[in-house]
Backbone bond lengths (Angstrom), bond angles and torsions (degrees), N, CA, C in turn:
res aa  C-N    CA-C-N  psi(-1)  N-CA   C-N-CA  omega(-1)  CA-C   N-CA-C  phi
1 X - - - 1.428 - - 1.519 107.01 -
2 X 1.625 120.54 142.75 1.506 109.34 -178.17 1.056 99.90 -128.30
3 X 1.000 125.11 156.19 1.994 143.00 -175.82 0.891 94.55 -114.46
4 X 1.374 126.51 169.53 1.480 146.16 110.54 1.599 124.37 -85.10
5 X 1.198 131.13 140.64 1.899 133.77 -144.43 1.794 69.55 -132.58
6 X 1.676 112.94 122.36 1.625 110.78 171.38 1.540 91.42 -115.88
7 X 1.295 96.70 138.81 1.608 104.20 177.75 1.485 104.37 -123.24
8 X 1.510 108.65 130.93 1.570 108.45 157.82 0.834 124.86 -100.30
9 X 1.732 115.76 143.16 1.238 117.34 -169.43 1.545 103.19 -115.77
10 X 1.164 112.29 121.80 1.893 104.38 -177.56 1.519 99.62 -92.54
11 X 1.150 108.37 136.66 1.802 116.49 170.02 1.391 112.63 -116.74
12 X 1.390 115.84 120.34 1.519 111.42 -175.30 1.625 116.16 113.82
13 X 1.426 92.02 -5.41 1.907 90.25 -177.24 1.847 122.91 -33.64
14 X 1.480 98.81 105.90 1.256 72.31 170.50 1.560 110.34 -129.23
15 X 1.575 133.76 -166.39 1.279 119.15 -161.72 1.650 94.27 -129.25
16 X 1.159 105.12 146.76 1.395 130.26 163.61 1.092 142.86 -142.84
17 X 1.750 124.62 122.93 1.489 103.82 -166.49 1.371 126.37 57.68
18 X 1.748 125.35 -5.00 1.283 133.90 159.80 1.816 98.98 98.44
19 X 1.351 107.70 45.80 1.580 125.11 -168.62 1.589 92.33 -157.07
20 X 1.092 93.72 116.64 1.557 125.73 174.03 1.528 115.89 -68.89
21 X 1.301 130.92 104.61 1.671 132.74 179.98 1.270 112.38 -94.98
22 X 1.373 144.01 158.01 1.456 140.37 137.12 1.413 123.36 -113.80
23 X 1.630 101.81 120.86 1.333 99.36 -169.04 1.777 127.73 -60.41
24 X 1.578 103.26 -22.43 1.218 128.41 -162.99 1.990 101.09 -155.39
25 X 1.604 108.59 155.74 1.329 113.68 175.65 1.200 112.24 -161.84
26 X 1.218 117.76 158.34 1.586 129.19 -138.08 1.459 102.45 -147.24
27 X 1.404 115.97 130.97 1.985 95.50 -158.49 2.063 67.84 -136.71
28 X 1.664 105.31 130.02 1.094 131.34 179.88 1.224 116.32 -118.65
29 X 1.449 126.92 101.22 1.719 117.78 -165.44 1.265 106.36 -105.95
30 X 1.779 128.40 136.02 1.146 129.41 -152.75 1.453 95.69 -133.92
31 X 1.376 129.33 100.01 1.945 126.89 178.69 1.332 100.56 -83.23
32 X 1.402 85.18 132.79 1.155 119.92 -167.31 1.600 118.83 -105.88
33 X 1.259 145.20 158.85 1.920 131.47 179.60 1.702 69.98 -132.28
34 X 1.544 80.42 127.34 1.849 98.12 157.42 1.349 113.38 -130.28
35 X 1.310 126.27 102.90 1.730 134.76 165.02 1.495 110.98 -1.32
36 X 1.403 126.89 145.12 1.627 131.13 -164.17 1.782 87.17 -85.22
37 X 1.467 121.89 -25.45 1.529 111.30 164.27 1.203 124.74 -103.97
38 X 1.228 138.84 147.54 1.540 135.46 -167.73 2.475 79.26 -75.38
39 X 1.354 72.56 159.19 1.497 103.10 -172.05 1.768 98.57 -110.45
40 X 1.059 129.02 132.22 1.599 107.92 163.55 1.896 103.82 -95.77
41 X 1.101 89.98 122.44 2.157 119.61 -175.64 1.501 98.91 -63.18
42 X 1.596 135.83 -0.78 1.436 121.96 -176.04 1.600 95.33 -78.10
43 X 1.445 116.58 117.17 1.353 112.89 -140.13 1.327 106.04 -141.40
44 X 1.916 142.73 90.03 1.255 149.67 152.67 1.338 113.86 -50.55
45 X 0.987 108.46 151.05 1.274 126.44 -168.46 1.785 116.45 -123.92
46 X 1.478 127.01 152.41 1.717 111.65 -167.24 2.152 78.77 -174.21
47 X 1.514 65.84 124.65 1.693 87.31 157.73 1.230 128.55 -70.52
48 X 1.558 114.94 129.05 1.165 131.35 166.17 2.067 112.91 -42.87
49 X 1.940 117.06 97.26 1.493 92.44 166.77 1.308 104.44 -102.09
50 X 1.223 121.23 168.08 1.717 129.62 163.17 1.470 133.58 -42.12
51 X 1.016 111.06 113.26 1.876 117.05 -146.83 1.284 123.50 113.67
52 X 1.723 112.44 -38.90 1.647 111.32 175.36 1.484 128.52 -68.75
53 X 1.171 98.59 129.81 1.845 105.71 152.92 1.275 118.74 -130.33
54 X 1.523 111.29 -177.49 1.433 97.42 -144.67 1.714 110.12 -86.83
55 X 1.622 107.59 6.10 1.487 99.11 175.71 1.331 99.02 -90.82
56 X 1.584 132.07 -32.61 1.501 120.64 -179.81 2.097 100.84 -54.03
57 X 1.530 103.18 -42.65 1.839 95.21 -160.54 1.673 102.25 -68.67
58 X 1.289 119.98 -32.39 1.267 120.54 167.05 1.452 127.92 -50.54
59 X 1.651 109.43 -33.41 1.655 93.90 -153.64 2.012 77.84 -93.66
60 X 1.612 125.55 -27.09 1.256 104.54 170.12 1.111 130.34 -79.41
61 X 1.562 118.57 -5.36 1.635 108.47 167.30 1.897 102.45 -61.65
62 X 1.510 117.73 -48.38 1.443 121.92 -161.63 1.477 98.90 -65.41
63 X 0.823 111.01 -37.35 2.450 102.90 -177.90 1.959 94.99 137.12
64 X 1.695 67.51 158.93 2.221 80.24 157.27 1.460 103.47 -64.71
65 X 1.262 96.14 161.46 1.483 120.93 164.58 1.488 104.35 52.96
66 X 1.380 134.25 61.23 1.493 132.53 -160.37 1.535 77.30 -133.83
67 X 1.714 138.32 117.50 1.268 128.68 179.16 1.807 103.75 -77.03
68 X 1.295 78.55 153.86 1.652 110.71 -174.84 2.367 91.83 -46.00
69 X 1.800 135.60 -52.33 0.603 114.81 -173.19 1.808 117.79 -62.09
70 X 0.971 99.15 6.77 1.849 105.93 -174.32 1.304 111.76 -100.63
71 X 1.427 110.60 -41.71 1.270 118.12 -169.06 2.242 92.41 -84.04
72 X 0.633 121.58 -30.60 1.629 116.79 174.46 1.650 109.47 -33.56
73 X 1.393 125.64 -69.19 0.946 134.86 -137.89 1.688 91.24 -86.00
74 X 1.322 118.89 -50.07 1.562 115.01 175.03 1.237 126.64 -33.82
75 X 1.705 93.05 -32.45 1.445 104.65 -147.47 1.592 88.37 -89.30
76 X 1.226 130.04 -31.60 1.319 126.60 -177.65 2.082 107.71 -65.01
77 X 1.224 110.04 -42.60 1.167 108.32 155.51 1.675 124.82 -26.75
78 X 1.458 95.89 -74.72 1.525 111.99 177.57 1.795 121.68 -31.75
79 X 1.937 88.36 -41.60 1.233 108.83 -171.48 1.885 118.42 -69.91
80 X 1.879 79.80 -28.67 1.791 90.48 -172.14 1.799 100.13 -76.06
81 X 1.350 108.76 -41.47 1.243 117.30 -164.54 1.626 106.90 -65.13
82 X 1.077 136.13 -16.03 1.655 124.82 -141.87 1.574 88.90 -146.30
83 X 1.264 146.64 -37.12 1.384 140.24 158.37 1.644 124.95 0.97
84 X 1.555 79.90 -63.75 2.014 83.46 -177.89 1.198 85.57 -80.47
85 X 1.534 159.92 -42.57 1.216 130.50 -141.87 1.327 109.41 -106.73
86 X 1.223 129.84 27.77 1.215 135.57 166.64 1.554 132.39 -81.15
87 X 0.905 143.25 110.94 1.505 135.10 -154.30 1.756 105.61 -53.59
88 X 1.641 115.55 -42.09 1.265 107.05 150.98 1.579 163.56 -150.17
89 X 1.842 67.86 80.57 1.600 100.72 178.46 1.488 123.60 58.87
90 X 1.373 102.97 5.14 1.882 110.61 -162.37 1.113 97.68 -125.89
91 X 1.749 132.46 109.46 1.106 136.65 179.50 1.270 122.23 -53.62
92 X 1.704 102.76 -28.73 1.655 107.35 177.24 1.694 117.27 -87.41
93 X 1.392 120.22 6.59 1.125 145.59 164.77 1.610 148.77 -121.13
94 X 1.718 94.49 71.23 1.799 108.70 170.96 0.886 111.43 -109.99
95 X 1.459 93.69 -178.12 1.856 96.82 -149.20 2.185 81.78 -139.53
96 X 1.417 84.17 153.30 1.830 80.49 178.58 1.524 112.42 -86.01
97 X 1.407 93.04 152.37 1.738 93.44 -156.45 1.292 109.75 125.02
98 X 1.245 124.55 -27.43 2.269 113.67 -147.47 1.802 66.01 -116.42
99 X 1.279 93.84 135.94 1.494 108.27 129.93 1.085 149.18 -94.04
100 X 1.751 121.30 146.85 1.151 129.88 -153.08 1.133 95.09 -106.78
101 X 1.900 120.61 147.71 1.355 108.85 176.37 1.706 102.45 -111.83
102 X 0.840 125.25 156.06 1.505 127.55 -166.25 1.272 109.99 -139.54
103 X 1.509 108.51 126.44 1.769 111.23 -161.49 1.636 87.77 -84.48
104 X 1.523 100.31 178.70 1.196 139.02 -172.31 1.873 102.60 -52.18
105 X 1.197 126.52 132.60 1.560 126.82 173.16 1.279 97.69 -51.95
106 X 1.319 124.11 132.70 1.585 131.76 137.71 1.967 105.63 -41.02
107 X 1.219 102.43 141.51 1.607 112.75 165.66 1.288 100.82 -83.85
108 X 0.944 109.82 132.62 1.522 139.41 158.32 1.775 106.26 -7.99
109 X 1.342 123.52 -45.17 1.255 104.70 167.55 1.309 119.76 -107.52
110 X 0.987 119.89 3.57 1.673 126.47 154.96 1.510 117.85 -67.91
111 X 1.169 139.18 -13.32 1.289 136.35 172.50 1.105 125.74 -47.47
């Protein structure tokens, strides 16, 4: 699903009487890709080392012994979340150094 995120930008703020004016405004539209499921954004973060991708950093953010059908669905998360922010753009391609941001653990019966 894609958005557009419109931001205003006021130029000129000035104050009066303790009421905020703008002399002028500037509307900046930024498209956005948002996942077909909301993601929850409470969001750790872990450096890229040499050898990782993002199903190895996934299945060790979730624990030992977390089966491969559990660790799938996170990992698509990972995938939605970190896409654009990858230096290049290719989920199956990081480099050590970039950090990965990694949403919130699923609870145990959310997996």
């Amino acid at each position: 699903m894609s958005r557009v995120v419109v931001i205003i930008v006021l130029v000129g703020l000035a104050m009066a009487s303790g009421v905020a004016g703008a002399s002028s405004t500037s509307v900046v539209e930024i498209p956005v890709q948002l996942g077909a499921d909301p993601v929850n954004y409470a969001i750790d973060s872990v450096v890229v080392e040499k050898g990782d991708h993002l199903w190895k950093i996934s299945a060790r953010h979730l624990g030992d012994g977390v089966p491969e059908t559990e660790i799938a669905p996170y990992w698509r998360e990972v995938i939605v979340v970190n896409t654009p922010l990858l230096r290049s753009g290719d989920p199956d391609l990081i480099y050590p150094g970039e950090v990965v941001d990694l949403p919130e653990r699923p609870s145990r019966g959310q997996r």
